[in-house]
Structures are given as structure tokens and as C-alpha cells.
N, C-alpha and C positions, 0 to 999 in steps of 0.2 A: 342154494342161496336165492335170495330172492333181488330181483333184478328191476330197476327203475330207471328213468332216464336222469334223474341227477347221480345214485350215486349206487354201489354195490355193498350189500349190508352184512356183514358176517355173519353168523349163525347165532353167535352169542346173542347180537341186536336182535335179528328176527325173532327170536325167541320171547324177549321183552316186549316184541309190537305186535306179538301175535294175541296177547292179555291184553290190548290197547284200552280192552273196554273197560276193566279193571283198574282200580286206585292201588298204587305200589307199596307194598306192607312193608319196603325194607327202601334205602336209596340204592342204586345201579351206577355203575360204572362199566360204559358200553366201548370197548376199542371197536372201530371197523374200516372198510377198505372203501375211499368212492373211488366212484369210477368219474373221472369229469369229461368233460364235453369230447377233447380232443385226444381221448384215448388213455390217458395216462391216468395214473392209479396214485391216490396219494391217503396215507393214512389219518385218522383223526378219532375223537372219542366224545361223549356225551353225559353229562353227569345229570342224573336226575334224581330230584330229591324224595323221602318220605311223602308217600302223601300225592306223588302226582298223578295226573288224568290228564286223558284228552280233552276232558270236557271243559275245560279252561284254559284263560290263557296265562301262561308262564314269563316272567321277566326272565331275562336272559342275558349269560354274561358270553361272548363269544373271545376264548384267550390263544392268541398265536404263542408261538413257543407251547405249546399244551404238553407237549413230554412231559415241561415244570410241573403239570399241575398232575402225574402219575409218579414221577421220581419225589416228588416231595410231598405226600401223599397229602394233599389237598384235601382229597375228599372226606376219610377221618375228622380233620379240623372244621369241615363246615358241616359235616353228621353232628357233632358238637354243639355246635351253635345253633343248629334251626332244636336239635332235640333239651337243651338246657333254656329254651325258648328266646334265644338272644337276638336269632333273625327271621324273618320271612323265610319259606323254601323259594326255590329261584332252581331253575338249570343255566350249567358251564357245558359249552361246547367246545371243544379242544383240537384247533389244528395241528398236527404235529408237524413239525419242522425238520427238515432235510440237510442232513450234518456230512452227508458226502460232499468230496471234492467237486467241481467243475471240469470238465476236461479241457485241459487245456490252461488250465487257471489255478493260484496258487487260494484260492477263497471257495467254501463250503455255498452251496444251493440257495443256503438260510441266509448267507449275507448278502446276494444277489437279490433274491427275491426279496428279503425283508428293508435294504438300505438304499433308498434311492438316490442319495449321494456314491455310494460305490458302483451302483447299474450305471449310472451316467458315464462312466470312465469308457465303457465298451459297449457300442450294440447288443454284441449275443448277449450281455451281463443284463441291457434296459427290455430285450426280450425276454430274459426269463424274469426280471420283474413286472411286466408286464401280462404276462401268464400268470404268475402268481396271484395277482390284482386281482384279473377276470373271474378266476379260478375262486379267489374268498370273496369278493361281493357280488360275484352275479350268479355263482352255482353255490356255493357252501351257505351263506348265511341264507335264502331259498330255502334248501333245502334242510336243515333243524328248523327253521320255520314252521313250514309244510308238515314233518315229519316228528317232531315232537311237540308241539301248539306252543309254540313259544310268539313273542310279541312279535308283529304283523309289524310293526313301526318301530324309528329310529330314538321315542322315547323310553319304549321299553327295554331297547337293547343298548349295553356295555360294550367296548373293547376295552382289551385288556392285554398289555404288552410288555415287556422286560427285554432290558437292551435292545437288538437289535430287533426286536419284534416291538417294542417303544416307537423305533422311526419308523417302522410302517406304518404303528399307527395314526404318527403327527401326519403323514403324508396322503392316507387314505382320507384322514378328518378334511384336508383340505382338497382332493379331488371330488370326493363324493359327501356330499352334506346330508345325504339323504341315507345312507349305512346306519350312523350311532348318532345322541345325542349328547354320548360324554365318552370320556376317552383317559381311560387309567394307563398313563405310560410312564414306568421308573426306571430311568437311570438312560435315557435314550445319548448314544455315544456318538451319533454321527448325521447328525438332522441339518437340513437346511430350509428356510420359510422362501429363500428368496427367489426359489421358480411359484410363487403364488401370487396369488393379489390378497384381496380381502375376503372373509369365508361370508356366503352368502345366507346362512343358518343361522342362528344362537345354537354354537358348542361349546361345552365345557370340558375344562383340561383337569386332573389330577394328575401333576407330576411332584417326582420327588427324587430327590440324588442322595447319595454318600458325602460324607466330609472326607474318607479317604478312598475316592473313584479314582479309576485313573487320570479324568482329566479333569477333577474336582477342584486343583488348586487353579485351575483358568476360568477364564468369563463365559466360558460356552454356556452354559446352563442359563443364569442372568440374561445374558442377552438371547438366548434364542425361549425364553418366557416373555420379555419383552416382544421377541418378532410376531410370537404367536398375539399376543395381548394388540399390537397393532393392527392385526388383520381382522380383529374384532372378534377374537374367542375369550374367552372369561375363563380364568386361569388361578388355579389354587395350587400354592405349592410349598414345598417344604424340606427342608432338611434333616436325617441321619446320619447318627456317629458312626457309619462302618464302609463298608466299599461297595465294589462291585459284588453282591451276595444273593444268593437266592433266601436264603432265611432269612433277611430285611423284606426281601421285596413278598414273602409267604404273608410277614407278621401285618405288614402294610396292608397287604388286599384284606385280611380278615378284618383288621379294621375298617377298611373301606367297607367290607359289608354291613357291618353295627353300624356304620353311617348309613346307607343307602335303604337298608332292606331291613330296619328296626322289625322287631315283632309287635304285632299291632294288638 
């Protein structure tokens, strides 16, 4: 395996970066292992389309919860679209998300680390989201950077969240303004604006809920569009007829990409 200071690459990747010089005849789908700072091993994947090179630079959509985007075979659907010529190619970089318990704790890795409403309840819970933090904006997004030429800056690059990978994103847009400059987050179930002030960027919000979410029949959604819209983000949003669903939120992003990444 070939060994870096951001991250530890499987053999599958190495393989692909070892053609780096080469234009890819097919799209890839790369799982592999990083290794981050403080020792710990976390997995993630990279999707790179027909057609890419190093010799350019790539828009980029970086999606927590990234399982979503291998269980619900994502990639199929946007080989579709760049090949029927509907969108730009573009690479997704996919962190995968940690569904083990906590010891000690009746909640999974992924709600610690992705909810900053539920970290606050416990130190060890606001350390491991704070780990989490350091872990995707100061090593991972670097690194698909660096490693696959993707955009150097927070206009080229996307987050892209579903539920509880949603409020990390609302909470990353407003720690760090300098990560994304837009931020695809649907059906986010447990956010709060009110440890912020005002965001000192132009960021833009894509959100959008169910009509039957779980907490779809209360004002949550309303008013916390609203809290973002105060603190000065620019905020698009919308409603579907179904629930908490992974196939709403698949049909959503693909149109979000016919919105963003038209074929030119």
C-alpha cells in the first residue's frame, strides 16, 4: 500500500493513481482506508467520472453519510447523466459514516460526531465531534484535494448531507466559511443556529424536508430556515410528499446536479 501523511490508500486506489497521467476510459469508484492525524483509521470513497485527469481542476461534491451514496448506487445514476449529456462530470468524495455504538452510550459515532445538538449533552460526545470536525475539514477535504485535483477553493466545492449528516453540515457552514460555498442539506432533524452569530461569507443553503418527516408536522424546519436566513445565508428551500427517505433525497441531489453542473 502506498503510504502518505494524510491518508492510507488501498490497493484498488493505488492502482487508479498509478495511470494518474492518463484520462479515465470508464468512471471509478474507489473505497479506501485514511489513516488521519491521530492514528485512527476511518473509511471513505471517491467517485471519479468518465473523462477525468489530473491535468484539470475538478468541481467537487464532498457527501457525509457517503455509504448513501454506495448503497443506493449513486454512481450508476450520475454515469447516466454526464453520459446522456445532461450534466458536467464533477467528482463525489464520500466519507463513510460510523454506525457503531459509543461505549458507554445508548447513540452510534455518526450521531455524536455528525449532531452538535446531541455532542453538547456530554463532553466525551462534543470530543468526538470535535474529532470528527478536524478530521473532515482539515485532513479529508486536503486531502481529495491534493489527491484527486479537485477545486483548491470553497466555490468549487459542495457539501452534501442527509439527516444527521444535514446538521453537520448547517454547523460546519457556520464554524468554517471557508470549507463550502453551498451546502445541500435534506431533512436535517436536530440543528440549532443559536450557538452562532452571523456567517461572515455569502453561503448558500439547499434545503428540503418531507411532508410526512418525523417532525414535519412542527415549525422546526420554518423556523430554523428562518435562523439560518438571519445570520445572513441565502437559503432555497422546498418541500416533498414523502418522509424520512433515502430515494427522495437520491431523486433531489440528481436534480440538484441538472441545476448546478448543466452540460455546457
Amino acid at each position: 500500500m502506498k503510504k502518505n501523511g494524510f491518508g492510507l490508500l488501498t490497493i484498488a486506489a493505488a492502482l487508479v493513481l498509478t495511470a494518474c497521467n492518463k484520462t479515465l476510459e470508464e468512471s471509478q469508484y474507489n473505497e479506501f482506508e485514511f489513516k488521519c492525524a491521530d492514528g485512527s483509521v476511518r473509511n471513505a470513497a471517491v467517485y471519479l467520472p468518465l473523462g477525468w485527469t489530473p491535468k484539470q481542476e475538478w468541481p467537487v461534491i464532498f457527501m457525509e453519510d457517503g455509504l448513501v451514496f454506495k448503497d443506493c448506487d449513486f454512481k450508476t445514476s450520475i454515469d447516466s447523466l454526464v453520459d446522456l449529456g445532461e450534466i458536467r462530470p464533477l467528482v463525489v468524495a464520500c466519507s463513510y459514516e460510523n454506525k457503531m455504538k459509543v461505549p458507554g452510550f445508548k447513540i452510534s459515532y455518526r450521531n455524536a460526531e455528525f449532531v452538535e445538538n446531541i455532542a453538547r449533552t456530554d463532553d466525551k460526545l462534543m470530543q468526538l465531534y470535535d474529532k470528527h470536525l478536524s478530521f473532515f475539514k482539515d485532513e479529508f477535504i486536503p486531502y481529495i484535494t491534493r489527491k484527486y485535483s479537485t477545486a483548491g477553493s470553497r466555490d468549487g466545492r459542495i457539501f452534501f448531507g442527509t439527516s444527521n449528516s444535514a446538521d453537520f453540515g448547517l454547523s460546519l457552514s457556520m464554524r468554517d466559511t471557508t470549507a463550502f460555498a453551498e451546502y445541500w442539506c435534506y431533512s436535517p432533524v436536530n440543528s440549532s443556529m443559536s450557538y452562532y452569530g452571523m456567517v461572515p461569507a455569502t453561503t448558500s443553503y439547499r434545503i428540503c424536508w418531507g411532508t410526512k418527516e418525523e417532525v414535519g408536522q412542527f415549525d422546526y424546519f420554518p423556523e430554523l430556515i428562518m435562523s439560518i436566513r438571519k445570520r445572513g445565508g441565502k437559503v432555497s428551500s422546498w418541500v416533498f410528499d414523502g418522509g424520512h427517505d433515502r430515494a427522495w433525497w437520491k431523486y433531489w441531489f440528481l436534480e440538484e446536479l441538472k441545476r448546478q453542473f448543466p452540460a455546457e
